[in-house]
Structure formats: C-alpha cells, structure tokens
C-alpha positions as CSV (number, residue, x, y, z in Angstrom):
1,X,189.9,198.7,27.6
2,X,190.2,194.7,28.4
3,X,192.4,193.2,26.2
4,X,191.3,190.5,23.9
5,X,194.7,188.3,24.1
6,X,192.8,184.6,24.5
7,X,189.1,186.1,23.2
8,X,189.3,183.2,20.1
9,X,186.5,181.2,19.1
10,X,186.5,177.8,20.2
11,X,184.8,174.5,19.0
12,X,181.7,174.7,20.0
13,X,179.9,171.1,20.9
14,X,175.9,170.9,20.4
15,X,174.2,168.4,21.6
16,X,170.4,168.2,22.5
17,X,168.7,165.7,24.5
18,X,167.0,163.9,21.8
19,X,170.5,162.7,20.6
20,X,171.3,161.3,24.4
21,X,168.6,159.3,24.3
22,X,168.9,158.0,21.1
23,X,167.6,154.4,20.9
24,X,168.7,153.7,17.5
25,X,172.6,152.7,17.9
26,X,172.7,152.8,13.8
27,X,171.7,156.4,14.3
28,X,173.2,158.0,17.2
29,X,176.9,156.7,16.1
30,X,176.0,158.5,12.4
31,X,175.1,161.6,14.1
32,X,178.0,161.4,16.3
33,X,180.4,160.8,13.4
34,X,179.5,164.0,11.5
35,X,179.5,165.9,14.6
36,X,182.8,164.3,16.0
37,X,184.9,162.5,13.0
38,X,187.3,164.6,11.7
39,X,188.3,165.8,15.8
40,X,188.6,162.4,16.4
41,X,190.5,161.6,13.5
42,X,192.8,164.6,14.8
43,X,192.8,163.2,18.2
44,X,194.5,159.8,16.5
45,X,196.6,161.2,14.3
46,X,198.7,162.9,17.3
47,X,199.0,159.2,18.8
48,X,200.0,157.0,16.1
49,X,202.8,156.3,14.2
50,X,200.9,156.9,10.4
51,X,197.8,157.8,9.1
52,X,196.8,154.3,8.5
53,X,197.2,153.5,12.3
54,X,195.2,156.6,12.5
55,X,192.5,155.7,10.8
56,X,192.4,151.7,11.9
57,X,191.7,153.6,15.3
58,X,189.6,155.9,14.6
59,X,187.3,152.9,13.1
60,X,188.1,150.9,16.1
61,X,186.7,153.4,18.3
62,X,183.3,154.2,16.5
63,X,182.7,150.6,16.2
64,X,182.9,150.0,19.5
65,X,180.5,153.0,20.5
66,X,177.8,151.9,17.7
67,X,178.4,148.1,20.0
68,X,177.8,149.6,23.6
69,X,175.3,152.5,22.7
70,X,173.6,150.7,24.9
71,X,175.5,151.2,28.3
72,X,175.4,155.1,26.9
73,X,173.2,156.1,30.1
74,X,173.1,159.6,29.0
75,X,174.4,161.0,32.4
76,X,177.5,162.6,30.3
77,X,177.7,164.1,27.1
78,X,178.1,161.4,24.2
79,X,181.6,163.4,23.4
80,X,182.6,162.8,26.4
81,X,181.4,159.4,26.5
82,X,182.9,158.9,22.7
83,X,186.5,160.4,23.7
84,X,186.8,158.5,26.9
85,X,186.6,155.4,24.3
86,X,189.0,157.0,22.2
87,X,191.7,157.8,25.0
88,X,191.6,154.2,26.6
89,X,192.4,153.3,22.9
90,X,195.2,155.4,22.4
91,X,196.5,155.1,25.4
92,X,196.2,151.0,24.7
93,X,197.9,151.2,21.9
94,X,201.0,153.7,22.9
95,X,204.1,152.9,22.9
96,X,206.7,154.9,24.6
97,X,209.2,155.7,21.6
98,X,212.8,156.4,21.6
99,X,214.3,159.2,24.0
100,X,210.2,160.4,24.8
101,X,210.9,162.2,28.0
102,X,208.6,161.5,30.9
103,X,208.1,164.6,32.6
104,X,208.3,168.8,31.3
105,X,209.8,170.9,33.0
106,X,208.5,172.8,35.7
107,X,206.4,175.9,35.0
108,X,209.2,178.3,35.8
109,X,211.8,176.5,33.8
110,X,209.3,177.2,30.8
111,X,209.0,181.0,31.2
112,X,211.0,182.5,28.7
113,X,214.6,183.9,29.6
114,X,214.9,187.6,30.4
115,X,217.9,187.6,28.7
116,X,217.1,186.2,25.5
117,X,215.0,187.9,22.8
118,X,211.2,186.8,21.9
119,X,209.5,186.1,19.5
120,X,207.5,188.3,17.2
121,X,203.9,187.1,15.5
122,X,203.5,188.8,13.1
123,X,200.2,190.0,11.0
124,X,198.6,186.9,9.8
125,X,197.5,189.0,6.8
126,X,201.0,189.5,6.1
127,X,202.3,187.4,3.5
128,X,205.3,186.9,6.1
129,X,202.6,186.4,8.6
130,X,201.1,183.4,6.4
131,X,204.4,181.8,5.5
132,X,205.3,182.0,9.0
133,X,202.3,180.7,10.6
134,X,202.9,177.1,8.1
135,X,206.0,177.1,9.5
136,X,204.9,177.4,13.1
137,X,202.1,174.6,12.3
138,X,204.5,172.6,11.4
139,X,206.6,173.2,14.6
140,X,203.7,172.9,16.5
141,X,202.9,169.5,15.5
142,X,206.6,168.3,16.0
143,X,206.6,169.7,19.4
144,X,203.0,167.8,20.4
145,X,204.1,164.8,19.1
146,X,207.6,165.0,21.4
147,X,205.2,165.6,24.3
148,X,205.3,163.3,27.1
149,X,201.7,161.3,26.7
150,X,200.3,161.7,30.0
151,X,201.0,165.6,28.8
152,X,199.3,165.4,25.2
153,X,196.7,163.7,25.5
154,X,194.9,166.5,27.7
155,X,196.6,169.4,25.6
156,X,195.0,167.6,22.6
157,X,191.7,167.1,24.2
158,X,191.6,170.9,25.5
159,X,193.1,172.3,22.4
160,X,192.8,171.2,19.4
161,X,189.5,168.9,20.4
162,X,187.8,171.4,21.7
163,X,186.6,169.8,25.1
164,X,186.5,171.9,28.7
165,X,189.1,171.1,31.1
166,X,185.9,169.9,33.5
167,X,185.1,167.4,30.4
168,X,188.7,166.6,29.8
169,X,189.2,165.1,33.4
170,X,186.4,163.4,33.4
171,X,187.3,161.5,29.6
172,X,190.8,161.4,31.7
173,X,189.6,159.9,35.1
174,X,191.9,163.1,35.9
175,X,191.5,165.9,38.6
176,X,190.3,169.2,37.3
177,X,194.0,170.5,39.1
178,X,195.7,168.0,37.5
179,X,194.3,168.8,33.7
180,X,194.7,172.4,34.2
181,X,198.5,171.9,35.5
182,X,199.6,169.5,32.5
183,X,198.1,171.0,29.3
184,X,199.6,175.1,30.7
185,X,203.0,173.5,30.7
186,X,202.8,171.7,27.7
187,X,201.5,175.0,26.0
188,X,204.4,176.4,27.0
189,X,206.4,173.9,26.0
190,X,204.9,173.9,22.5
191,X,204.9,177.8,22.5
192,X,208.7,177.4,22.4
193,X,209.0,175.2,19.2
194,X,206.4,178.0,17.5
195,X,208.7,180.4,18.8
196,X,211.6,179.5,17.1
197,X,209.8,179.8,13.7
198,X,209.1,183.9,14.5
199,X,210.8,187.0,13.8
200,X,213.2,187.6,17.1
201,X,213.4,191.1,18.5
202,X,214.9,192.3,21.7
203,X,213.0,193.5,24.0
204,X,213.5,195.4,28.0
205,X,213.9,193.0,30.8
206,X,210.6,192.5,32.6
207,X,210.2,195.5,34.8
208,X,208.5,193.6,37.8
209,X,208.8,190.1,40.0
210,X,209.3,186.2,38.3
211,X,206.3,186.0,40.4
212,X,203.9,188.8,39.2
213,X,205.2,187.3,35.4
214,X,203.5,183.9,36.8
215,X,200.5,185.5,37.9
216,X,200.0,187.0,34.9
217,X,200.9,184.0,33.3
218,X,198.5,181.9,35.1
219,X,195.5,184.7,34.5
220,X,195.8,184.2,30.8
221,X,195.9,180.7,31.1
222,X,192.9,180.7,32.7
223,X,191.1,182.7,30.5
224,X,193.0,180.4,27.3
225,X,190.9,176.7,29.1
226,X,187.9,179.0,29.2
227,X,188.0,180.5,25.5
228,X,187.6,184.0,27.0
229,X,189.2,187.6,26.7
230,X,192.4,187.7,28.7
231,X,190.7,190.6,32.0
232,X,194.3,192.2,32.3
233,X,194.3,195.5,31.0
234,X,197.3,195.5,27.9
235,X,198.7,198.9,30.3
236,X,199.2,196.3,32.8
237,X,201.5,193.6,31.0
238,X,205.1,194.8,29.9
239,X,205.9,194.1,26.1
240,X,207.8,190.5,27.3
241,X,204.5,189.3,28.5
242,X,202.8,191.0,25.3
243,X,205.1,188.3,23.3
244,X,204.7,185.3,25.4
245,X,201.0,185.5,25.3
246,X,201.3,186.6,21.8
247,X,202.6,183.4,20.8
248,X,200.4,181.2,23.2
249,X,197.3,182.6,21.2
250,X,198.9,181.5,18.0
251,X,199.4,178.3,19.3
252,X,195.7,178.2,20.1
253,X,194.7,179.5,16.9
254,X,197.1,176.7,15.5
255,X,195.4,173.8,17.4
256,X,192.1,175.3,16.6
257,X,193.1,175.0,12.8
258,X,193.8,171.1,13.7
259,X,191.1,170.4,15.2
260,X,188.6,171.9,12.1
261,X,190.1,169.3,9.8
262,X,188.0,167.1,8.3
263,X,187.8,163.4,8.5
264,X,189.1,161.4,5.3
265,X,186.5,160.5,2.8
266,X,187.8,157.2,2.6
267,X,187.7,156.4,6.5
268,X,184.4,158.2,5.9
269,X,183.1,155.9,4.1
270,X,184.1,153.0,6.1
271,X,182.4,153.7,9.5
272,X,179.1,154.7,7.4
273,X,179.6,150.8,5.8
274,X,180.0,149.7,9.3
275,X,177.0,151.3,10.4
276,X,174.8,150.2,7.6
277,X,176.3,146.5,8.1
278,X,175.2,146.9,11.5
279,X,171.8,148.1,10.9
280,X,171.7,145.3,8.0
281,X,172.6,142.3,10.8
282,X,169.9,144.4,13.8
C-alpha cells in the first residue's frame, strides 16, 4: 500500500480563457480579486512589518494590475502575471531587518539529529492535537518570518499561495532548480520551529545511510511541490523518517490553512472603490 504522507489537497487555481482575454480592465481585476485577495493578502502579510503595510500593498498591487491590464498578453496565467507584480513589490519595499540571516543552512545540517528525539504530531482530532497544532501555527509563522527573503518568498508562493514550483520561477525570474532547492530547505527549517511545539519521543537511530535518509527525503519533497501521495511504501521508511515527514505534512497543512484566509472586509472594500473609481473615470 502507497503511503499517503504529502496526498493533501492543495489550492487549486481556475482560470478559463474568457478571463485571459478579458477586455474590460474594471472586470478582470474584480474577478481576479475574489479569486486571488485574501492569498495575496497572505502573501503581504509575511513581508511587511503590520497589517496596515499589508494592506497599503496589497492595494498597491491590484491598482497597478487594473492600470496595465493592458500589457496582460495572456501568454501566462493572470496569477502568475498578478504575483509577479506582487513580488517586485515586496521585494521593493523589504528591508533587511535586524540579525535576518542571509543564507540556511545546508540540507544536511537541517536533517534532524540521530541522537536527539523527534517530534510527535499528534491526532488533530485530539484535543491535544488542536491545542498543539495553534501552537505550531504560531511557530510556523515566526519561523517564516525569520526566513532569509530570497528563501520566503518562494516557500510562500509554493506553500501557502498555492502556485507550482514551474509558476513560482517564473513569478521569480528563478530556475525551476533553484525554486525547488530554496523552499525544501526552508521547509525544513520551518519544520524545526513546529517541531519544538510537539510531544518529543525517542525513537531507534536510523537503521540505514545519511544518504538513503536524503533520498528519501528528497522523494517526499518531490511529491510535497507536486501535492501528491508520497510513492514510498510506509515498510520502507524507518519510524525517524515517519516523524520528519510527519511534521513536514503538518507544516503543509499549516501553510495551506494560511493561505485559505480571507481578505479583510475593509481592504475589500477599498480595491472594489478603486475599481468602480476607475470604471467611473474610463
């Protein structure tokens, strides 16, 4: 039996071709906004300071899309085109802060410790499993916002946007390699700070290779950019490997849950005055 570590159920984009070519700017950025707000608001939220930075950019950015939905030549997705404007923004407007590190550390410096004992997710219909998963959203946030940018801005456009890594590079101007390498080691990096809100139990020392861990490691991965059933049968993995990927499908689960939130009414309610003030002045 394949195991279904990774088999969650991502954000799922619809767009048809009657949107893309979309002559009405008034319209399309409407459309866009009810599809796209509250991600985008997300996507802010993780880059600025307060939510009232947040939501000046958020604004910023679907003004300027309802202003050039005329360069929109409908060879890319209009979430890609949106979120390419959003990531020049944010990354216009960032500010490297106070003792920000510029680089993670390498893959293998991320793998958890043989030695040490891992964390345990519980039942999430537990009521130790609820209380525990708050406290690992909270983590979770914490640890994204300590993230190197050039390392959470793609985690946050694969994760918690929703977007494919293929998408992601192109928003980014990134390699497909490139994308992929950054947001697995800063889920691992943000796997740690959820791990340190679970249960701890010890567990037997890994009965094979550092490198068959990494291969193993890097299969799940996989399968966690394509939103797909981990295809490594559970006899396969040894209870350490269990726990790690345990906790990375928590985190996705987590990111997931950011990414559903809803835009605020009251930013809500001023894009769709900007829109009607541009349909007024058309």
């Amino acid at each position: 039996m394949k195991s279904q570590i990774g088999a969650f159920k991502r954000p799922v984009l619809h767009y048809n071709l009657a949107m893309a070519k979309e002559k009405d700017p008034a319209k399309a950025i409407e459309t866009l906004f009810e599809l796209e707000g509250g991600r985008l608001h997300s996507l802010a939220r993780r880059f600025c300071k307060n939510e009232e930075e947040a939501q000046d950019l958020v604004q910023d950015v679907f003004l300027s899309a309802l202003k050039s939905w005329d360069q929109f030549d409908g060879r890319s997705k209009p979430s890609t085109w949106l979120y390419t404007i959003a990531a020049r923004r944010c990354q216009r407007n960032q500010r490297k802060r106070a003792g920000e590190p510029e680089q993670l550390e390498t893959l293998e410096e991320l793998m958890p410790n043989d030695e040490k004992p891992m964390g345990i997710v519980p039942e999430a219909s537990s009521p130790e499993g609820q209380l525990l998963r708050k406290e690992a959203l909270e983590s979770l946030e914490m640890a994204i916002a300590s993230l190197p940018a050039d390392f959470r801005m793609p985690l946050v456009l694969r994760d918690i946007v929703g977007l494919s890594v293929r998408d992601v590079a192109s928003v980014l101007g990134l390699e497909e390699t490139t994308v992929r390498t950054r947001v697995h080691r800063a889920r691992l990096k943000t796997r740690q700070a959820i791990e340190n809100a679970l249960p701890k139990q010890e567990l037997p020392p890994t009965p094979y290779s550092q490198q068959v861990c990494i291969d193993l490691l890097a299969a799940k991965q996989e399968a966690l950019d394509r939103g797909v059933p981990c295809p490594i049968e559970n006899e396969v993995v040894c209870s350490r490997c269990q726990a790690l990927f345990s906790s990375l499908d928590l985190g996705q689960d987590l990111c997931q849950t950011l990414g559903e939130a809803s835009a605020p009414k009251e930013l809500e309610a001023l894009i769709m005055g900007q829109i009607r003030a541009f349909r007024g002045s058309s």
